[in-house]
C-alpha positions as CSV (number, residue, x, y, z in Angstrom):
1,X,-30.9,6.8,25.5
2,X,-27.4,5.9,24.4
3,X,-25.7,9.2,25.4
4,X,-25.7,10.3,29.5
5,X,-25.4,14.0,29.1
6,X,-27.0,16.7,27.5
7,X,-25.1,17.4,24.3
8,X,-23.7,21.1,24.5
9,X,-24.2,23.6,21.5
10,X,-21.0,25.3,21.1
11,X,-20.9,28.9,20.1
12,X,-20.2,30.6,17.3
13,X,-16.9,31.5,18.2
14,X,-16.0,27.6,18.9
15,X,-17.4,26.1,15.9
16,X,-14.9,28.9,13.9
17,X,-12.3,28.1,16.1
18,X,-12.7,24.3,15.3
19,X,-12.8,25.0,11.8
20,X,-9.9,26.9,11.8
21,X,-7.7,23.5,13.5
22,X,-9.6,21.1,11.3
23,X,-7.9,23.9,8.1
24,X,-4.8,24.3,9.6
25,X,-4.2,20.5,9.6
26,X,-5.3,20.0,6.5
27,X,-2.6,22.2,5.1
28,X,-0.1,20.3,7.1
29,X,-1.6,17.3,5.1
30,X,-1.2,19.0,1.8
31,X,2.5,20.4,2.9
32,X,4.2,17.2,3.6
33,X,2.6,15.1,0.9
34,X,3.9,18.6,-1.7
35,X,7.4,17.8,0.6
36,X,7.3,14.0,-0.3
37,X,6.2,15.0,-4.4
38,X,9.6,17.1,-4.3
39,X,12.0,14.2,-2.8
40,X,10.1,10.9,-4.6
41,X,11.8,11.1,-7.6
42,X,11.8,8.4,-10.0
43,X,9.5,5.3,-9.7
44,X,10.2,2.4,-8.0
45,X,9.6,-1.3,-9.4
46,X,6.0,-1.3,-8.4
47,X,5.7,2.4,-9.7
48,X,7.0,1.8,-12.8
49,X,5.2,-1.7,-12.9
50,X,2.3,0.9,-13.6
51,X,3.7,3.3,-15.5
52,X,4.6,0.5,-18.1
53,X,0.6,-0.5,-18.0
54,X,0.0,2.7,-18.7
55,X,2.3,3.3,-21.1
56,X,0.7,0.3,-23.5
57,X,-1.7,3.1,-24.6
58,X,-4.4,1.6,-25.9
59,X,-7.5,0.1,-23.6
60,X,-7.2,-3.3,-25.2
61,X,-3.3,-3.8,-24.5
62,X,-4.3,-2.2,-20.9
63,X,-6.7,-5.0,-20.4
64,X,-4.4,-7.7,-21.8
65,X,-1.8,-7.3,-19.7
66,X,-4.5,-5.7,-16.5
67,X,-3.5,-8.9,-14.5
68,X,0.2,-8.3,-14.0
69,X,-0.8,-5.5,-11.8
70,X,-2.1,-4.9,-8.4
71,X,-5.4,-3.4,-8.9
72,X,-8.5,-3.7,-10.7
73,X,-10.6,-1.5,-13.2
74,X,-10.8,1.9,-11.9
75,X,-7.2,2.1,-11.7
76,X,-6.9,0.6,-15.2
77,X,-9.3,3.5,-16.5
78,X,-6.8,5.9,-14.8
79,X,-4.0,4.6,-16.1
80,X,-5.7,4.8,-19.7
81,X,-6.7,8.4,-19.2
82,X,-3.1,8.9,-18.1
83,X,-1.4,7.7,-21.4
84,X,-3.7,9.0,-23.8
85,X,-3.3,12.4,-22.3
86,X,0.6,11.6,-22.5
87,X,1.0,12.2,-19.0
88,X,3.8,9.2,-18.9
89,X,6.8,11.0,-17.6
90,X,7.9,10.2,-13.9
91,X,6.8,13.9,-13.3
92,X,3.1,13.7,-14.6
93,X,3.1,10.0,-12.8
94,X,4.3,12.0,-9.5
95,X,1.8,14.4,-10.1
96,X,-1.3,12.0,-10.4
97,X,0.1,10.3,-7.5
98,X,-0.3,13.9,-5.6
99,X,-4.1,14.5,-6.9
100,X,-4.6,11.0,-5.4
101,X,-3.1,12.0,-2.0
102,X,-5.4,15.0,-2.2
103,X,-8.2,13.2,-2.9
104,X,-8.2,11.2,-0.1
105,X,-8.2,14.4,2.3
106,X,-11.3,15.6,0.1
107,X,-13.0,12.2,0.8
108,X,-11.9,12.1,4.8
109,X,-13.5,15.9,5.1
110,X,-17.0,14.4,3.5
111,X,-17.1,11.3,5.4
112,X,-16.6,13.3,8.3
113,X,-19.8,15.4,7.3
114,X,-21.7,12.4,6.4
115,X,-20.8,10.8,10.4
116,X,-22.2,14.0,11.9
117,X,-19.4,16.0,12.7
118,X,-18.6,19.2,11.5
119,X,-14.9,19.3,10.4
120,X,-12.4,16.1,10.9
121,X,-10.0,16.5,13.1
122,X,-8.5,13.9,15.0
123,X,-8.9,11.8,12.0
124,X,-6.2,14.0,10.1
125,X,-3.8,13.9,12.7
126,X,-3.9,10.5,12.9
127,X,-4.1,9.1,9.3
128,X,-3.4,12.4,6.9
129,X,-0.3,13.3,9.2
130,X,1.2,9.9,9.4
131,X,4.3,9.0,7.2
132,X,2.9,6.2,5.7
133,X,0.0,7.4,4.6
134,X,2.1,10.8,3.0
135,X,4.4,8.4,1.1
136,X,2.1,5.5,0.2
137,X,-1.0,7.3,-0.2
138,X,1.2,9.7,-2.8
139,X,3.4,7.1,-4.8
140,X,2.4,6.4,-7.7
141,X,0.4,3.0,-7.1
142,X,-3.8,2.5,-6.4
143,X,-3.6,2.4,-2.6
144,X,-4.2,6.4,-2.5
145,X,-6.6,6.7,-4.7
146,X,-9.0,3.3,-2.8
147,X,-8.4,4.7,0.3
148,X,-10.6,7.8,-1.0
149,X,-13.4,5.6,-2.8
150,X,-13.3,3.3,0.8
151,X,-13.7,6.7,2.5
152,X,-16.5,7.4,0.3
153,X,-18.2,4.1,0.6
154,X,-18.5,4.3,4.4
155,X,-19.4,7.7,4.0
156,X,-22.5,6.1,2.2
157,X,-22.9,3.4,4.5
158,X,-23.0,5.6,7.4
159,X,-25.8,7.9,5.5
160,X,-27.7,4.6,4.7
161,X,-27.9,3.0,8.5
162,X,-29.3,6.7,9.8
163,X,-32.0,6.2,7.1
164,X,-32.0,3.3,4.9
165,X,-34.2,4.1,1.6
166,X,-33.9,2.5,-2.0
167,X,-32.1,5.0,-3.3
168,X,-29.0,5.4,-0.2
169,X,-29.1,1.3,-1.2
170,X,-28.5,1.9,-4.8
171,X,-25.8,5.2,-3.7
172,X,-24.2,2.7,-1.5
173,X,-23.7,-0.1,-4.4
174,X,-22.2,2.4,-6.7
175,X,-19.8,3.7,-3.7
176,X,-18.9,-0.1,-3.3
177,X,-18.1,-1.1,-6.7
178,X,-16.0,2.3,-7.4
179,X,-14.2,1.3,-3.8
180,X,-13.6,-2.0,-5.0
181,X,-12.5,-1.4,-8.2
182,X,-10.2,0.6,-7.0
183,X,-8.2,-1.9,-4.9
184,X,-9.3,-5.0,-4.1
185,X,-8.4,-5.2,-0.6
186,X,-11.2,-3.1,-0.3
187,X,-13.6,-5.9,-0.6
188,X,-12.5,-7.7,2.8
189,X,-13.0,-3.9,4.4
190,X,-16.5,-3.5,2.8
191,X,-18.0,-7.0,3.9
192,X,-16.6,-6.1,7.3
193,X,-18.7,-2.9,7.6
194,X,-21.7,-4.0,6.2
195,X,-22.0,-6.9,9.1
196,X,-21.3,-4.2,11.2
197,X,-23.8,-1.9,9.8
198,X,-26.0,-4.7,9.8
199,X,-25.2,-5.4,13.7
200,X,-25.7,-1.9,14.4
201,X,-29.3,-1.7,13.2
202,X,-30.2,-4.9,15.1
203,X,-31.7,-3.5,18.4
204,X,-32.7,-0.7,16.7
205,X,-36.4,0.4,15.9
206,X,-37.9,0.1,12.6
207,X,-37.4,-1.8,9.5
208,X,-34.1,-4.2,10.4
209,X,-35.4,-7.0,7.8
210,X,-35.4,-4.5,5.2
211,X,-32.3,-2.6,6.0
212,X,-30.4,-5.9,6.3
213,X,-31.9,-7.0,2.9
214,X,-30.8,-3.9,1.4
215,X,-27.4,-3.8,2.6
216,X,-27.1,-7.6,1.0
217,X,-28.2,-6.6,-2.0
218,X,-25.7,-3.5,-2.5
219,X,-23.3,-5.6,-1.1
220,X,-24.0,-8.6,-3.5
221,X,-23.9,-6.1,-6.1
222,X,-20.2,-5.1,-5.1
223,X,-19.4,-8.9,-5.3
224,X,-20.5,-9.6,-8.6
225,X,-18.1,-6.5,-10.0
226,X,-15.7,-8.5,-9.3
227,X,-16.7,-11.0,-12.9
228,X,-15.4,-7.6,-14.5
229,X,-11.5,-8.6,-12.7
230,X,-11.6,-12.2,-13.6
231,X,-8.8,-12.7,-16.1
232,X,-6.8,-10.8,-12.5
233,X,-8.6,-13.4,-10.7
234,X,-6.9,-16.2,-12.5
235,X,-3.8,-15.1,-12.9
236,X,-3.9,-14.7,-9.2
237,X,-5.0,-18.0,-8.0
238,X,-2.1,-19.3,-10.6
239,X,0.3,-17.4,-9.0
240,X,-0.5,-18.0,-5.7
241,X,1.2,-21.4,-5.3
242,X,4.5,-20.0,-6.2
243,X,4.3,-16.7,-3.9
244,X,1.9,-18.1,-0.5
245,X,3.6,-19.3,2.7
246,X,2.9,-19.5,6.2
247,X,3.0,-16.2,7.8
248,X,2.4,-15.5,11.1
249,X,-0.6,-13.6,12.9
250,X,1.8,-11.8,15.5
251,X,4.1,-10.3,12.1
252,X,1.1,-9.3,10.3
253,X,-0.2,-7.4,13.2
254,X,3.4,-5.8,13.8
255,X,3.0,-4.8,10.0
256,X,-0.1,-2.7,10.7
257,X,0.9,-1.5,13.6
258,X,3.7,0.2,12.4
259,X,1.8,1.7,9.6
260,X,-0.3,3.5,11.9
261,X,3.1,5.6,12.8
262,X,3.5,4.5,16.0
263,X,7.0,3.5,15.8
264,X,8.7,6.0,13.5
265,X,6.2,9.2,15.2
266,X,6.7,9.3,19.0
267,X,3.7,11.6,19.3
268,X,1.7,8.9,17.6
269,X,1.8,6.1,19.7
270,X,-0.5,8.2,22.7
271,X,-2.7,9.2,20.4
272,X,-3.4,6.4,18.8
273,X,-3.5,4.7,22.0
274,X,-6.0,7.1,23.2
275,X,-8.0,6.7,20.0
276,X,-8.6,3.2,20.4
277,X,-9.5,3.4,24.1
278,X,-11.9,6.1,23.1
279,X,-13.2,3.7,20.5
280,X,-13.2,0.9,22.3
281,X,-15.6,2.4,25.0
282,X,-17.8,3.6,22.5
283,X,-18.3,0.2,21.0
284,X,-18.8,-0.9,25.3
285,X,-21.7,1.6,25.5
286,X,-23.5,0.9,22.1
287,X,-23.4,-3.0,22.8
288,X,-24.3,-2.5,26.6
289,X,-27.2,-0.6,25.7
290,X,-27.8,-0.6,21.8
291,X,-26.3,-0.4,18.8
292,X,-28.4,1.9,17.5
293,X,-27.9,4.1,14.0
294,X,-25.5,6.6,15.4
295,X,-22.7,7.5,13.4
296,X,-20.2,6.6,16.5
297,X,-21.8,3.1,17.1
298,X,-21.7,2.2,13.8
299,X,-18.0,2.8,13.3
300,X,-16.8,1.9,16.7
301,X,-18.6,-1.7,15.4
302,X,-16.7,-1.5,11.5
303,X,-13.4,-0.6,13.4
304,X,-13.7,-3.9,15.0
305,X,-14.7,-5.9,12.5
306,X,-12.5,-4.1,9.8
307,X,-9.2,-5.2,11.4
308,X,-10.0,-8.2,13.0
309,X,-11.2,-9.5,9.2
310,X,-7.9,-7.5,7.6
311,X,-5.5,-9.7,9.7
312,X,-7.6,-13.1,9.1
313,X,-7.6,-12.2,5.7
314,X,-3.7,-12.2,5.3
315,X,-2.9,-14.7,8.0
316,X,-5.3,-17.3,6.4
317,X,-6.4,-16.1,3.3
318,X,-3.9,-14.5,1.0
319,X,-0.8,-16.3,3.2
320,X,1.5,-13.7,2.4
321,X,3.6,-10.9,4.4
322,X,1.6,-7.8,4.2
323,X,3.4,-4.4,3.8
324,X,2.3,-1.3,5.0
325,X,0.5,0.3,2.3
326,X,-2.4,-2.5,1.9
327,X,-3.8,-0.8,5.3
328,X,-4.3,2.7,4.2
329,X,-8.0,2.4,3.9
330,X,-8.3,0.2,7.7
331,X,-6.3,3.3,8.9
332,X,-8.5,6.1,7.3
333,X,-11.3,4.0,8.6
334,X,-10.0,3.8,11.7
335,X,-8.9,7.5,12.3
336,X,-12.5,8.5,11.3
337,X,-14.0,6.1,13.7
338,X,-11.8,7.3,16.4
339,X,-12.8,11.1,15.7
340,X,-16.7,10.2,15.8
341,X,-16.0,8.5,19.0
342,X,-14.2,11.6,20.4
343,X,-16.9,13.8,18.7
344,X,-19.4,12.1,21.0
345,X,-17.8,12.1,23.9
346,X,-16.8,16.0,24.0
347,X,-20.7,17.1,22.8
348,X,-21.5,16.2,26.3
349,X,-18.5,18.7,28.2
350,X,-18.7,22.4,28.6
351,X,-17.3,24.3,25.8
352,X,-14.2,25.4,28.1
353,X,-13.7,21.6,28.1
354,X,-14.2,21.3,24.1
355,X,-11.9,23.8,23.6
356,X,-9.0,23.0,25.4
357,X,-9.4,18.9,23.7
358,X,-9.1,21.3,19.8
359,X,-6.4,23.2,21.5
360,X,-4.5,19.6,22.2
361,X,-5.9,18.3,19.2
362,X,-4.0,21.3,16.9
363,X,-0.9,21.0,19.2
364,X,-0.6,17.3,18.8
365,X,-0.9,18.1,14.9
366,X,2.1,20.0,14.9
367,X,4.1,18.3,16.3
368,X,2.8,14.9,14.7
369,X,3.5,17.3,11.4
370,X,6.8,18.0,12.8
371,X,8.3,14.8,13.2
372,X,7.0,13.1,10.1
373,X,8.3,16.0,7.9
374,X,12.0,14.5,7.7
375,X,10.6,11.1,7.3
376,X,8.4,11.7,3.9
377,X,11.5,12.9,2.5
378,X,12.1,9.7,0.8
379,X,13.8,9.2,-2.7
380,X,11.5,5.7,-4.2
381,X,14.5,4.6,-5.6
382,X,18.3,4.9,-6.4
383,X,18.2,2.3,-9.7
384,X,18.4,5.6,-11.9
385,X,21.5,6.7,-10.0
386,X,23.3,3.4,-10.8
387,X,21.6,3.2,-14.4
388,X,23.6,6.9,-14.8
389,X,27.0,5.0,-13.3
390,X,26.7,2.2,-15.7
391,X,26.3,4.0,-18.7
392,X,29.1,6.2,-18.1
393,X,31.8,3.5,-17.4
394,X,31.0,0.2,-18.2
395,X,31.9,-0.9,-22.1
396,X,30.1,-3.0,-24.5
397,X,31.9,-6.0,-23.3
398,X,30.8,-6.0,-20.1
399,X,27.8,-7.6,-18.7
400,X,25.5,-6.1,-16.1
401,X,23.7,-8.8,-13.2
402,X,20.2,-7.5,-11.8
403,X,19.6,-9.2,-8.9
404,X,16.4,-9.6,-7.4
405,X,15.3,-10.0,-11.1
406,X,12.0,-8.0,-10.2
407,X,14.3,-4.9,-9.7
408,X,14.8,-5.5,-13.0
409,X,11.4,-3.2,-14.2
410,X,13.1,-0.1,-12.5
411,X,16.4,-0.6,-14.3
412,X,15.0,-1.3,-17.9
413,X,12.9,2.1,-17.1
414,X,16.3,4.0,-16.4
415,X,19.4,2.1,-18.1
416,X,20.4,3.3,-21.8
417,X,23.8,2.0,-21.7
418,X,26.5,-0.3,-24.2
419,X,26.7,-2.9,-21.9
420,X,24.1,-5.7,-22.3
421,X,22.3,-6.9,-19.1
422,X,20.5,-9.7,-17.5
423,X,18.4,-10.3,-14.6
424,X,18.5,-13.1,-12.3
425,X,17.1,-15.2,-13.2
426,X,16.4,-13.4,-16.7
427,X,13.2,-13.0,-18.6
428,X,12.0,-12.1,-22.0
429,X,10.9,-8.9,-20.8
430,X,11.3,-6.6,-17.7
431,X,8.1,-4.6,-18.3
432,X,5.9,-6.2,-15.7
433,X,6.0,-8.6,-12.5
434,X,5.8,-12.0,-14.5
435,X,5.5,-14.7,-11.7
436,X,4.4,-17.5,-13.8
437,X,7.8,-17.4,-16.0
438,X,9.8,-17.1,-12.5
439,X,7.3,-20.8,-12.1
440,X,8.7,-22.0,-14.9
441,X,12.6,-21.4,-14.2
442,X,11.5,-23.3,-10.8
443,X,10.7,-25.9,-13.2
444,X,14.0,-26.3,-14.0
445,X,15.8,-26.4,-10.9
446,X,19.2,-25.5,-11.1
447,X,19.3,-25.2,-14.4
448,X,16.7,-22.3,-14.2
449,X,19.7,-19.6,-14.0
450,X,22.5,-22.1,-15.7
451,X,22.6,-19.5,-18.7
452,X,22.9,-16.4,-16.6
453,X,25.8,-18.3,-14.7
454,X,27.5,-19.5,-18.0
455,X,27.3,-16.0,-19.5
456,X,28.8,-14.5,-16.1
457,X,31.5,-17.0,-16.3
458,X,32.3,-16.3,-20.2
459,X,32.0,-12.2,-19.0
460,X,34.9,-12.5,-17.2
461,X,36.8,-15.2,-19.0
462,X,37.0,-12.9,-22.3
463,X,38.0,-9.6,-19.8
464,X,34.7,-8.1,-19.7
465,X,33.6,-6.8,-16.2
466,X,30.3,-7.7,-14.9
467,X,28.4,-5.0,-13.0
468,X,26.1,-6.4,-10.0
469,X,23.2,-4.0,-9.5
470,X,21.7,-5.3,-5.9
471,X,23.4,-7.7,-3.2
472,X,23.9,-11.9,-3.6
473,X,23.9,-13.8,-0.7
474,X,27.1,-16.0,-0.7
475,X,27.5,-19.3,1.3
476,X,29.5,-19.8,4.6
477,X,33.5,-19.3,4.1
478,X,34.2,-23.2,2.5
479,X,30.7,-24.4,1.9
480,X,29.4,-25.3,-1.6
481,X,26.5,-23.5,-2.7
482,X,22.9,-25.1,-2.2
483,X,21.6,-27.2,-4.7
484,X,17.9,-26.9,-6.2
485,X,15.5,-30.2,-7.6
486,X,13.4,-29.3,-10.2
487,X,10.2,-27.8,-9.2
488,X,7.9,-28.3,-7.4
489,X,10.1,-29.0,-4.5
490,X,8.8,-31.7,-2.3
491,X,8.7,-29.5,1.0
492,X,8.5,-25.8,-0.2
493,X,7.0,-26.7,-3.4
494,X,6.1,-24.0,-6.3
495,X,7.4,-21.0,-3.8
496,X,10.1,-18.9,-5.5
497,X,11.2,-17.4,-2.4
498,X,13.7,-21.0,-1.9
499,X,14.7,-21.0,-5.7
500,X,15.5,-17.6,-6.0
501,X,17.6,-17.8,-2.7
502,X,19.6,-20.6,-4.4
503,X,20.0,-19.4,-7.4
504,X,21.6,-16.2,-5.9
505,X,23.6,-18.1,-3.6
506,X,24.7,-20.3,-6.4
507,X,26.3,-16.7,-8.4
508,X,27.9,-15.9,-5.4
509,X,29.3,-19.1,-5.0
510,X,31.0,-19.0,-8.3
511,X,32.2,-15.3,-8.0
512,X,33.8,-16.3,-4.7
513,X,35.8,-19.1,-5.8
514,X,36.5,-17.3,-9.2
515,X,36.7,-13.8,-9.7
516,X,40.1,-12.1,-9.4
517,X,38.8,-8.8,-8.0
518,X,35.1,-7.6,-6.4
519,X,34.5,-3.8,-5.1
520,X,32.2,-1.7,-4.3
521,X,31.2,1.6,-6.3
522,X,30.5,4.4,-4.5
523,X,26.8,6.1,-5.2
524,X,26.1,10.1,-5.3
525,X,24.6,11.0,-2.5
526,X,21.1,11.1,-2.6
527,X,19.4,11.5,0.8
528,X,17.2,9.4,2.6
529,X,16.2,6.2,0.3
530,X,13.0,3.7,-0.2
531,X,14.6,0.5,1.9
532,X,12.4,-1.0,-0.6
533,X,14.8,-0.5,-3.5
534,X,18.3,0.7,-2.3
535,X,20.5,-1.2,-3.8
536,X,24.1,-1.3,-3.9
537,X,26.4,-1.5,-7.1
538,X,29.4,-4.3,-7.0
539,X,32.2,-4.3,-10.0
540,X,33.5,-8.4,-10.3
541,X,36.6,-8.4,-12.8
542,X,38.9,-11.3,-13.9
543,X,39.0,-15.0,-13.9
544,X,40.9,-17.5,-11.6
């Protein structure tokens, strides 16, 4: 037998008393993501990288243009239902972006059911509580809404391992393809937990030939959604030579770590720490002995595997830095792992025992709750803010610098003003996150942003002022700017990150040595801002 001790029945008045944490936390959940919905605000460049998908109208335009976002077709069916409904306004955008959040906490209570327990609760302290999860699980991107089909998926999974049948199979393929089609990072997260699942079943008595057969076929299934993405697929591999680069393990793994909360929640790092320990000796004990089918076992063996293919899969896989929102589903996974694991070990105690671990449980909530409440209180951006500046004081003379250029999809959302503008470098169009035209300026070298610089330069030669929405980067005191072969360059090659760097330094090179007079504009306050996109507004006037 896996477990040591007789499992204890608790009493009515426990199981209500349990219920009544596992509610109370929930509408902590639902308070600070309604607290983040008030202070968001307008979208960001990746939010409003969506919002102009959506706002194509049309399925076919959706689909022609599906591959300059980040997510696949479920998202893309959402973002249809969106626009012919005429929910496009930031509001209605916010407002999806809140279902979403909700969602997830619907999809965390039934995978909870489907492990065997009968409420989450440590699980909703530690992922539905946590700042990251409130902001990026509420903006207005897919990474909410996969991390409630993921959620779902294992839900399945779980159901199927207990007892595997033809028809949990085919429940468990649907799951998948909905979780995968709703962000593709799922897919590294799902072959992860079905080894694990299959693992888990190993030792076990019964059919393991057929259960591991079944769970290749649903997951083989899930693969071959993916010929539904493949104009994304393309377009990704294409891109991939200008955006990959070495990244280390160590920063990846500092990346997901802090989106776990432990370094902006103090009460999260023990808990979390805890949580894993308790996993870990759950996944000791069902290896030691047997895997077997139980819920606990089989997520204390997908927790592993989950993060341990998560961080391969950025370090060696996609090569590029990952940010905190791409682990919302490992956390949820891991947060309802970690309360399965605890669920097991506290069936064995005496009720007193049970009772004071929910008492803990509801205190650490609060006070989780408590210190991520200022923290969610995030405006997504402050582009508007300076788009509201411009318009009121600069002329039609004037010329307005957007620098990164991909802050550019923000400004063109907000800006309605005389004064022409650019990005740097400058596209045709600012709707979407057009890498392979940021390629061909690489192609170019220098000359990739020698128009932007010539129209700067005739800006302020004619009187005009030129407004710098973002920050340059300008060379030592004395030294001449770097200088840029045409691409691809023979160490870096087709990355942008080296071009882009140059090309900025290059503009701040020539305002240095040229402009008469550079200050600063002061912003209205607006509280705590997305680091992600708080830029800073810079006035360059005359010609020396």
């Amino acid at each position: 037998m896996l477990q040591d001790r007789t499992p204890h029945e608790p009493s009515l008045r426990l199981r209500v008393y349990k219920l009544a944490i596992a509610v109370a936390l929930t509408f902590a959940a639902v308070a600070l993501q309604w607290h983040f919905f008030q202070h968001a605000g307008p979208l960001w460049r990746d939010e409003a990288n969506s919002a102009n998908l959506a706002g194509l109208g049309t399925w076919a335009a959706i689909q022609q243009h599906a591959q300059y976002d980040s997510f696949p077709l479920v998202w893309d069916v959402c973002l249809w239902i969106l626009a012919n409904a005429g929910w496009t306004h930031d509001y209605h955008l916010r407002l999806f972006g809140l279902l979403a959040a909700w969602a997830q906490l619907g999809a965390l209570w039934w995978a909870a059911r489907a492990s065997g327990l009968a409420v989450p609760l440590v699980s909703l302290v530690l992922y539905a509580l946590a700042p990251s999860a409130v902001v990026y699980g509420t903006m207005f991107r897919g990474y909410g809404l996969g991390a409630a089909a993921f959620l779902i998926a294992t839900a399945m999974l779980v159901r199927f391992v207990q007892a595997p049948s033809l028809l949990r199979a085919t429940a468990l393929a649907l799951a998948n393809i909905a979780a995968l089609q709703s962000n593709f990072a799922n897919g590294v997260l799902l072959a992860a937990t079905h080894t694990a699942a299959a693992l888990s079943s190993w030792r076990s008595k019964g059919q393991w030939v057929r259960t591991c057969a079944l769970l290749a076929v649903a997951f083989g299934l899930t693969a071959a959604s993916l010929g539904l993405c493949w104009s994304w697929i393309r377009y990704a591999l294409e891109v991939g030579s200008a955006e990959q680069r070495p990244v280390q393990l160590a920063a990846i793994a500092a990346v997901w770590w802090e989106s776990l909360g432990t370094t902006s929640v103090a009460a999260l790092l023990p808990l979390w720490l805890g949580a894993l320990l308790c996993t870990s000796t759950t996944l000791w004990q069902c290896v030691r002995r047997s895997p077997g089918r139980y819920p606990s076992c089989v997520l204390a063996l997908a927790a592993a595997f989950t993060v341990a293919m998560m961080l391969v899969y950025f370090w060696q896989v996609a090569r590029l830095p990952s940010q905190q929102w791409h682990y919302l589903s490992l956390n949820a996974l891991l947060a309802l792992a970690s309360d399965t694991a605890l669920h097991r070990w506290l069936t064995t105690r005496r009720q007193s025992v049970q009772a004071l671990a929910f008492t803990a449980i509801a205190a650490c909530g609060a006070v989780v709750a408590w210190q991520s409440w200022p923290l969610v209180a995030v405006r997504m951006t402050n582009v508007d803010l300076i788009a509201n500046v411009i318009e009121r004081q600069a002329k039609s003379n004037d010329l307005v610098v957007v620098a990164p250029w991909y802050c550019g999809l923000s400004f063109a959302r907000y800006y309605r003003g005389a004064a022409p503008w650019i990005t740097l470098p400058d596209l045709p169009d600012h709707r979407f996150h057009y890498h392979l035209q940021i390629r061909a300026k690489i192609a170019l070298g220098d000359d990739g942003t020698a128009e932007e610089r010539l129209r700067i330069q005739k800006t302020l030669q004619a009187g005009g002022r030129v407004w710098l929405v973002g920050d340059l980067t300008a060379p030592p005191p004395g030294a001449p700017a770097p200088t840029m072969p045409r691409g691809p360059h023979p160490v870096t090659g087709w990355r942008a990150g080296p071009y882009l760097d140059a090309w900025e330094m290059q503009v701040a090179a020539l305002l240095r040595d040229h402009a008469e007079e550079i200050w600063g504009v002061e912003l209205p306050p607006a509280g705590t801002i997305n680091p992600w996109e708080n830029l800073r507004l810079t006035v360059i006037e005359g010609w020396r």
